[in-house]
C-alpha positions in Angstrom: -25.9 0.6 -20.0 -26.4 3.3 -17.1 -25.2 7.0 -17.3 -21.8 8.0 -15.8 -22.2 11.8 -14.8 -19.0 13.4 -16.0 -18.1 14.4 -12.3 -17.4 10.7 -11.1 -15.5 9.9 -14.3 -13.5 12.1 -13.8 -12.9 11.5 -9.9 -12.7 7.9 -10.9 -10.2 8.7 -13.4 -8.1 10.8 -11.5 -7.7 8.3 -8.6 -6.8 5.4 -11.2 -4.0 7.6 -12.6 -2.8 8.5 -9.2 -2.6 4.9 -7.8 -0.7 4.0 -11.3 1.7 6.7 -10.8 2.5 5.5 -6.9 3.2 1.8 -8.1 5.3 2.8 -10.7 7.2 5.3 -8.3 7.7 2.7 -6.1 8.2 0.1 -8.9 10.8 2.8 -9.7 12.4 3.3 -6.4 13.1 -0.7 -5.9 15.0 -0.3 -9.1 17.7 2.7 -8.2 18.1 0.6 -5.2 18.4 -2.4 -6.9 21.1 -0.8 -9.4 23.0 1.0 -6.7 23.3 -1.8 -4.5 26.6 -3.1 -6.8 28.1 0.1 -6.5 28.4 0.7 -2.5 
């Protein structure tokens, strides 16, 4: 089992939460459009 330095786990980290939070913001926007679509 190698040695992570706390640095990279963190970068790693961060990036994975960012790159959730964009697909579910554009998981997100497809649904508002999706649910406003009936409306206009």
């Amino acid at each position: 089992m190698q040695i992570i330095p706390i640095e990279m786990f963190i970068v790693f980290s961060v990036e994975k939460y960012r790159k959730l939070h964009y697909i579910n913001t554009l998981r997100h926007q497809e649904e508002i459009a999706f649910f406003r679509r009936p409306l206009i």
